[in-house]
C-alpha positions as CSV (number, residue, x, y, z in Angstrom):
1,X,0.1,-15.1,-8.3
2,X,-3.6,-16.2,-8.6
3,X,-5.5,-13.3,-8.4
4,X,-9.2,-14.5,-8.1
5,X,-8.5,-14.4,-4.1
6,X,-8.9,-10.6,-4.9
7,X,-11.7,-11.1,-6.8
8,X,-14.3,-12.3,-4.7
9,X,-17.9,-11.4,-4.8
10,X,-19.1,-8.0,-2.8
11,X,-22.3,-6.3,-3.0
12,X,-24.3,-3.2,-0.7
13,X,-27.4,-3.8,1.3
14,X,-29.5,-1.9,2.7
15,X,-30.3,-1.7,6.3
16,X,-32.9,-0.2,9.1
17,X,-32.0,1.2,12.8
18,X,-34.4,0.6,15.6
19,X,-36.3,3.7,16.5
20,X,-38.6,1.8,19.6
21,X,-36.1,0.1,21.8
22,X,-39.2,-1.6,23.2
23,X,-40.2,-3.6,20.7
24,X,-38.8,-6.8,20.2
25,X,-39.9,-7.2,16.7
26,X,-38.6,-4.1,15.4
27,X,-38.1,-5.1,12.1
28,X,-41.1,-5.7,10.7
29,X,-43.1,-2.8,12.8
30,X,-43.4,0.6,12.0
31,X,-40.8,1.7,14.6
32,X,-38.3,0.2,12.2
33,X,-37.1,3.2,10.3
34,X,-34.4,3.5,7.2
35,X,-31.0,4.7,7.9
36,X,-28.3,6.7,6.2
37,X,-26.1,3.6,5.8
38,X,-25.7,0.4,4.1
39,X,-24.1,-2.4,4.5
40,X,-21.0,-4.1,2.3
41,X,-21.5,-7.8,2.6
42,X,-19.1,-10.3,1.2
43,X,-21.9,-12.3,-0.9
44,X,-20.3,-15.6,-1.1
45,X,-19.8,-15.8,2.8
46,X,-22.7,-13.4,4.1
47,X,-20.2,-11.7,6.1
48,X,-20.4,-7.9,6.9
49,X,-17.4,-6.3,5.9
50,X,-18.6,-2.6,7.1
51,X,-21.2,-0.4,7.7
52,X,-20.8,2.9,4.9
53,X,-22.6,5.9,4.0
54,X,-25.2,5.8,1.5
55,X,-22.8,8.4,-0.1
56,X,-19.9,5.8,-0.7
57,X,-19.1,4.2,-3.9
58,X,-18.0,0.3,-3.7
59,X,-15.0,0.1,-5.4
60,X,-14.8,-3.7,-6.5
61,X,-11.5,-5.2,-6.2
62,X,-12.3,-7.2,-9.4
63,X,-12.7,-4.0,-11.8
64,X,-9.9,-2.3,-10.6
65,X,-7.8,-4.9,-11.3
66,X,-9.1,-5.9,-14.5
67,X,-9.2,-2.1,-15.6
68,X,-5.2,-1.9,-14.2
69,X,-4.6,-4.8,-16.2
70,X,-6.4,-3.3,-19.3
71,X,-3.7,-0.4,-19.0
72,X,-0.5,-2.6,-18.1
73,X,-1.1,-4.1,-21.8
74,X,-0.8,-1.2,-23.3
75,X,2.5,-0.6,-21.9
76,X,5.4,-1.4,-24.0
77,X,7.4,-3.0,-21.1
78,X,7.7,-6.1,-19.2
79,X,6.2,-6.5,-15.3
80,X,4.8,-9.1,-12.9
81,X,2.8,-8.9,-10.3
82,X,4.9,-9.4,-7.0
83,X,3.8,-11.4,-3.8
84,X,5.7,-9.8,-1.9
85,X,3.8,-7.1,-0.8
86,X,0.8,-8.2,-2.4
87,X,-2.0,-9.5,0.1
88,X,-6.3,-9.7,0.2
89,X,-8.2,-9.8,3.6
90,X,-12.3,-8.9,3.2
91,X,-11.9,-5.3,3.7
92,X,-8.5,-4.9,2.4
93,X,-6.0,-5.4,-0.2
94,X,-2.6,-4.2,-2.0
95,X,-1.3,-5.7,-5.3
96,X,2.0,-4.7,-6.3
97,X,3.0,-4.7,-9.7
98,X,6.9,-4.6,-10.4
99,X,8.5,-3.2,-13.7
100,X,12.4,-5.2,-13.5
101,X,13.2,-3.0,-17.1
102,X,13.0,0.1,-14.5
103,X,15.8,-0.3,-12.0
104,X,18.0,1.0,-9.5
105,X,21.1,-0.2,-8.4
106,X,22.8,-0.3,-5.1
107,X,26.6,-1.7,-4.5
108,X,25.0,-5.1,-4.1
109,X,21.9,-5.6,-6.1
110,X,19.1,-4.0,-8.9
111,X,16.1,-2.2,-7.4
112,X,13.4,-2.8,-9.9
113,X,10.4,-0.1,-10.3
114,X,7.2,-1.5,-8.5
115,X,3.5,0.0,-8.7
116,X,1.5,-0.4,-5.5
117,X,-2.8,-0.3,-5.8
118,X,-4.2,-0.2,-2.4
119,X,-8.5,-0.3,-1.7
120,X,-11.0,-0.9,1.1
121,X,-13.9,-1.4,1.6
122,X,-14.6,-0.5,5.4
123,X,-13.3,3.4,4.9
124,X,-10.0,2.5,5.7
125,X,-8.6,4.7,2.8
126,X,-9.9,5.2,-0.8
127,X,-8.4,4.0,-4.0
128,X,-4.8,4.5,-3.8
129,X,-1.8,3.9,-6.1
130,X,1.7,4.9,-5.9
131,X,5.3,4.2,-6.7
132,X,8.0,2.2,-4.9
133,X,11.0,-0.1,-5.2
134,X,12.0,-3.6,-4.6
135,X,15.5,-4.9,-3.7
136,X,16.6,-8.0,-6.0
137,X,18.8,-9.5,-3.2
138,X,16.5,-9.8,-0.5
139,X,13.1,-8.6,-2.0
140,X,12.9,-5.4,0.5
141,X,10.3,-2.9,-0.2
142,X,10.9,0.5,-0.8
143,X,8.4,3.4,-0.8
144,X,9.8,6.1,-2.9
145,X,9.0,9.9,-2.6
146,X,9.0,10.1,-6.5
147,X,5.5,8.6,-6.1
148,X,5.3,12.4,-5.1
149,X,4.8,13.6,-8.5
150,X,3.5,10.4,-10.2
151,X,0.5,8.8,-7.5
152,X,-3.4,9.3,-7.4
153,X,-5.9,8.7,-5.0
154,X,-9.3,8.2,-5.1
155,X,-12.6,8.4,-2.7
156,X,-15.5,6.2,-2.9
157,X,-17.7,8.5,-4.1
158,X,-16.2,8.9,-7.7
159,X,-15.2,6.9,-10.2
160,X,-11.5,6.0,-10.4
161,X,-8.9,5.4,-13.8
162,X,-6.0,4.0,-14.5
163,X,-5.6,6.5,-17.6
164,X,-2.2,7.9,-17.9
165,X,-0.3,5.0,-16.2
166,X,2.5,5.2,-19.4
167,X,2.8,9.2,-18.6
168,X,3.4,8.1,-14.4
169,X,6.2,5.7,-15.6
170,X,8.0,8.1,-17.6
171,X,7.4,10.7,-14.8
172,X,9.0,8.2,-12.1
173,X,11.8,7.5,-14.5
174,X,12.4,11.3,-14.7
175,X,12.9,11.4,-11.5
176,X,15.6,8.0,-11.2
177,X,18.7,10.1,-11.2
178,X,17.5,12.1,-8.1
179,X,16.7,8.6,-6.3
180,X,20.4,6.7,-7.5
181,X,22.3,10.0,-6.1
182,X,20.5,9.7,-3.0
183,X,21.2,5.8,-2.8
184,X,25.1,6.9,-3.8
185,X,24.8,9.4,-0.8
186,X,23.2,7.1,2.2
187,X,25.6,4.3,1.2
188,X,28.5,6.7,2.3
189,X,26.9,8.9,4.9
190,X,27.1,7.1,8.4
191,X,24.2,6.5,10.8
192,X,23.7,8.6,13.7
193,X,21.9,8.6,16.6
194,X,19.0,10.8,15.6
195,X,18.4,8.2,12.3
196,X,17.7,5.8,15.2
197,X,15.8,7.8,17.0
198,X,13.4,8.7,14.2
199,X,13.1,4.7,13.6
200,X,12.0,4.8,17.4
201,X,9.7,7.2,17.3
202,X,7.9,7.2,13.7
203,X,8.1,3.3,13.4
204,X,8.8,1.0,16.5
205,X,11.1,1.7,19.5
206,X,11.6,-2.2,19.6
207,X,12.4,-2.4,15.6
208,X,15.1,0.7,16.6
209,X,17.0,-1.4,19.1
210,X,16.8,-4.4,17.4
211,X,18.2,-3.2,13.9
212,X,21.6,-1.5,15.5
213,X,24.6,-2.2,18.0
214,X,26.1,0.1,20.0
215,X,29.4,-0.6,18.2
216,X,27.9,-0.1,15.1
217,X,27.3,3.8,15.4
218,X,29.1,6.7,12.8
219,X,30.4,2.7,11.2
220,X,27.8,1.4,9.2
221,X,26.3,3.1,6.5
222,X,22.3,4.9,6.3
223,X,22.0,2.5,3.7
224,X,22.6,-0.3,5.4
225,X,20.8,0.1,8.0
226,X,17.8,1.2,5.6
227,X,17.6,-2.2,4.1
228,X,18.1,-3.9,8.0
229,X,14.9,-1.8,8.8
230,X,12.7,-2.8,5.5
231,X,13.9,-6.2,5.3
232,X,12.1,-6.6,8.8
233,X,9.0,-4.3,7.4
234,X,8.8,-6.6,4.0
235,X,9.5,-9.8,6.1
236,X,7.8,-9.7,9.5
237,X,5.3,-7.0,10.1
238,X,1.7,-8.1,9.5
239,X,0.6,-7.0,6.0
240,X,-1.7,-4.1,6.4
241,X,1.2,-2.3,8.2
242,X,3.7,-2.4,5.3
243,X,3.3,0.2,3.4
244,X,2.4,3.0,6.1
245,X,5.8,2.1,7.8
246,X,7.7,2.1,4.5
247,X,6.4,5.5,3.9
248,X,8.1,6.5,7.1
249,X,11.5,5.1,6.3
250,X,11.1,7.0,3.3
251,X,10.7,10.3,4.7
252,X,13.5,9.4,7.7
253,X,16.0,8.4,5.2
254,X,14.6,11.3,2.5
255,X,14.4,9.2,-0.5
């Protein structure tokens, strides 16, 4: 995956409010006054990505990256980064990096260890980096509550590392017995109605009807119908929603 798309250049600018509304030429009078806020342009288009807080720290895209690649080489195991739920807009991006020596398994496929990096620049959240899974078979995403006790996040008013990542993996792996028994257990425990119903209300009424039969109550398993639900997060919903609704089906499904 080319990642100079993420990469692109951003800078801060500073900007003035108009204190006379009636003059037209407020910008170069005295009625044109500084303000609190600045501007985060995208340099190479001139665009206006958002309007911040003199307070806020611009988190470049471009040094997080190369700093989290700086720490992926000093890890002594293989990864890749993953398109799958990787995407850039101007004021948003999430690169997933995914470790196939750490897996799951299912009864049908290996569920291979993936690190997600999240930042914005329009406020939208700050740095954020947590843990989750992807399916082999049919490259579903998977938010994992062990990314619990092995995540960070960041504001844009401090600085923000990478140090440690090797002591988050090994924490994450700790923690890979927990997630397999809980796989074990959803492939055997049927789906009920209030599963559905938590689909309904946390993620999409539509997504609950569409995922589910009638006949297919207390007959499939909580597994299956899991991976029917993040195979149409991972495959259809628009990119920025992603990861919010795969943190719900992590908490519905409690894994």
């Amino acid at each position: 995956m080319d990642l100079n798309s993420f990469s692109f250049p951003v800078e801060e600018r500073a900007i003035a409010v108009q204190a006379d509304l009636q003059n037209d030429d407020w910008l170069t009078s005295k009625s044109a006054i500084n303000a609190p806020y600045k501007a985060i342009v995208r340099a190479d288009t001139n665009e206006t990505i958002a309007v911040v807080r003199n307070t806020y720290k611009l988190v470049r895209n471009e040094d997080l990256i190369q700093s989290l690649l700086y720490q992926l080489a000093s890890l002594n195991t293989p990864f890749f980064i993953n398109p799958q739920l990787s995407y850039v807009e101007n004021s948003r991006m999430r690169l997933m990096i995914t470790f196939p020596n750490y897996k799951l398994k299912d009864s049908e496929s290996d569920i291979y260890l993936s690190l997600f990096i999240e930042n914005s620049y329009d406020m939208t959240s700050g740095v954020r980096v947590f843990f989750g899974c992807v399916r082999q078979v049919c490259s579903n995403g998977l938010v994992i509550n062990a990314g619990t006790i092995a995540k960070a996040y960041g504001r844009h008013t401090k600085n923000f590392s990478f140090e440690n990542l090797q002591e988050k993996l090994d924490l994450v792996k700790e923690h890979f017995p927990i997630i397999q028994h809980r796989i074990r257990t959803l492939e055997k425990l049927p789906v009920t109605r209030e599963i559905v119903f938590q689909i309904s209300e946390n993620i999409s009424k539509r997504l609950a009807e569409k995922v589910i039969e009638e006949s297919e109550y207390e007959k499939i398993s909580q597994w299956a119908l899991l991976n029917r639900v993040t195979n149409h997060i991972s495959h259809v919903m628009d990119q920025p929603l992603r990861t919010k609704n795969l943190e719900h089906v992590s908490k519905i499904f409690q894994i």
